[in-house]
N, C-alpha and C positions, 0 to 999 in steps of 0.2 A: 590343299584340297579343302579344308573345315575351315580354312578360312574365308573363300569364297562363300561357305555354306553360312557363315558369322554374318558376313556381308547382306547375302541376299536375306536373311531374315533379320536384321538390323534394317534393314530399308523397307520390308514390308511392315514390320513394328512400327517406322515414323510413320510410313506415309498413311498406314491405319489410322494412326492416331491425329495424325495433320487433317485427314477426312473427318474423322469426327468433330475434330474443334471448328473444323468449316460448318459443316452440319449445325453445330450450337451455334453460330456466328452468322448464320443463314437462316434461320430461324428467326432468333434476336433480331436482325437486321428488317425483316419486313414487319416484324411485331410493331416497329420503330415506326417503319416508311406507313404505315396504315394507320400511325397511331396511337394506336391501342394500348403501347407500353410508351411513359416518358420516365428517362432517367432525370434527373433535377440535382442540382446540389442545395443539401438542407437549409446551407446558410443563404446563400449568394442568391438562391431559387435559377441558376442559367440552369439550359437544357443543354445535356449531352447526347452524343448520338454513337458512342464507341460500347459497340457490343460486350468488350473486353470489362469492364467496369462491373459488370454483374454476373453472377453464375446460371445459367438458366437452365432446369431441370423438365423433362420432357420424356413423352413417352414414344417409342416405335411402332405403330400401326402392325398388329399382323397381317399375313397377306397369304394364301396356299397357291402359290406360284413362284415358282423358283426365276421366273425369265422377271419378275418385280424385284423380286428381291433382289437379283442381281444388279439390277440398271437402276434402281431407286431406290432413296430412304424414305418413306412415308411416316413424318414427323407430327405428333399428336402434343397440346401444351393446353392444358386444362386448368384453370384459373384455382379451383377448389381441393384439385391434388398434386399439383407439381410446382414444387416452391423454387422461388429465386434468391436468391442469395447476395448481399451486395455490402460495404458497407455503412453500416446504418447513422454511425456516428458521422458520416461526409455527404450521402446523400437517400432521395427520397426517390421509389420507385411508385409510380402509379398507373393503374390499367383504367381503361374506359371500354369499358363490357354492360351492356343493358342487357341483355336478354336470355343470354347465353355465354358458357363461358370455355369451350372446346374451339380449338385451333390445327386447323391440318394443313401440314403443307408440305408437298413431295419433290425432293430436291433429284434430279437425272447424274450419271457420271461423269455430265460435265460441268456442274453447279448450276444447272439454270432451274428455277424455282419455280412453282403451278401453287398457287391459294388454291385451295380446294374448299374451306370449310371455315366459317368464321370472318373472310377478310374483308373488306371494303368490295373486290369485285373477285369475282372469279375464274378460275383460269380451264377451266374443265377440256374446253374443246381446245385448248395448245395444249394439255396434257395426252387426249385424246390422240391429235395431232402427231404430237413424237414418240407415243407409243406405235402410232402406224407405219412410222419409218421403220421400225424394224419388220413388223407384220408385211410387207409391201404390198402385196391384192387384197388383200382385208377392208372394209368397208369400217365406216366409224360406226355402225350398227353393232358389227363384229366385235370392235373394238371395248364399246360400251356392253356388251355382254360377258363379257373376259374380264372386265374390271367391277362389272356385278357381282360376279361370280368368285373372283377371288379375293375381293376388299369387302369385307360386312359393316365396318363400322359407316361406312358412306353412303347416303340415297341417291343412286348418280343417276336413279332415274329420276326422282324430282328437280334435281339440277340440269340436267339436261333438258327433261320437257320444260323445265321455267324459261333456261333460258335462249331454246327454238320458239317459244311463245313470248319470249318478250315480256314475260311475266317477272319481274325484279323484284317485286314486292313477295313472293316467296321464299317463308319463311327456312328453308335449306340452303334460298345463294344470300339472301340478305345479311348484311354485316351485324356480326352482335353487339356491337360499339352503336347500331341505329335502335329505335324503339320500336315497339311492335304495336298497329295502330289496335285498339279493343273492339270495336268496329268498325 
């Protein structure tokens, strides 16, 4: 009987731990595909794209909704306080950030990933989207007042009115790797 009990929380321990090293790797991984982060080697200067090669430290978005917390990690990587780790003596890590230096991006429990903040495009209305699949008659009005309401660090209404207006050039979905014109 304590064995089973060894078992099933031996298995919950990996697969915690398997989920978060996705998490980091999922993260890492679009930092890459947008950009923004290139691994290099110092000598040779080739670029590498294996998340594995560097440690990357990041922060968890609070959220007062337990049906978020549950279904998503909202992942927060701030240029000026969360450091990466690599080795230095083999290679070279470098960011291309102009304007800004915060990155959000909220991974669901089945690894599929929403830029929300920082990236090249934005993903708000498919995050909207599979939040709705659970909500089922909820409207994306509903939707986007549930995610105002329980995420603060995000302005989902300027992301959303920018981008039902087609307004791109707003400075909450614009990528902070682009410049910001002066006027």
């Amino acid at each position: 009987m304590y064995k089973s009990y060894y078992i099933i929380a031996l298995t919950i321990f990996i697969s915690s731990f398997y989920f978060s090293q996705t998490v980091k790797e999922k993260l890492t991984i679009n930092l890459i595909e947008d950009g923004i982060l290139t691994i290099q080697g110092k000598n040779d200067k080739n670029k590498y794209y294996d998340p594995e090669l560097i440690n990357i430290q990041f922060d968890t978005v609070k959220t007062s909704s337990i049906y978020l917390d549950e279904n998503f990690k909202i992942l927060k990587f701030n240029l000026k306080k969360n450091n990466v780790e690599y080795n230095r003596d083999k290679l070279v890590v470098l960011f291309n950030s102009s304007f800004c230096e915060t990155y959000i991006l909220a991974i669901d429990s089945e690894n599929n990933s929403y830029k929300l903040s920082g990236f090249s495009k934005n993903d708000l209305l498919y995050f909207i989207n599979s939040i709705k699949k659970i909500f089922h008659d909820k409207s994306s009005k509903y939707v986007l007042t549930y995610l105002k309401d329980n995420i603060q660090e995000i302005d989902f209404d300027c992301i959303y009115k920018s981008l039902k207006n087609e307004k791109f050039d707003s400075r909450c979905i614009i990528s902070c790797a682009e410049g910001i014109r002066s006027h």
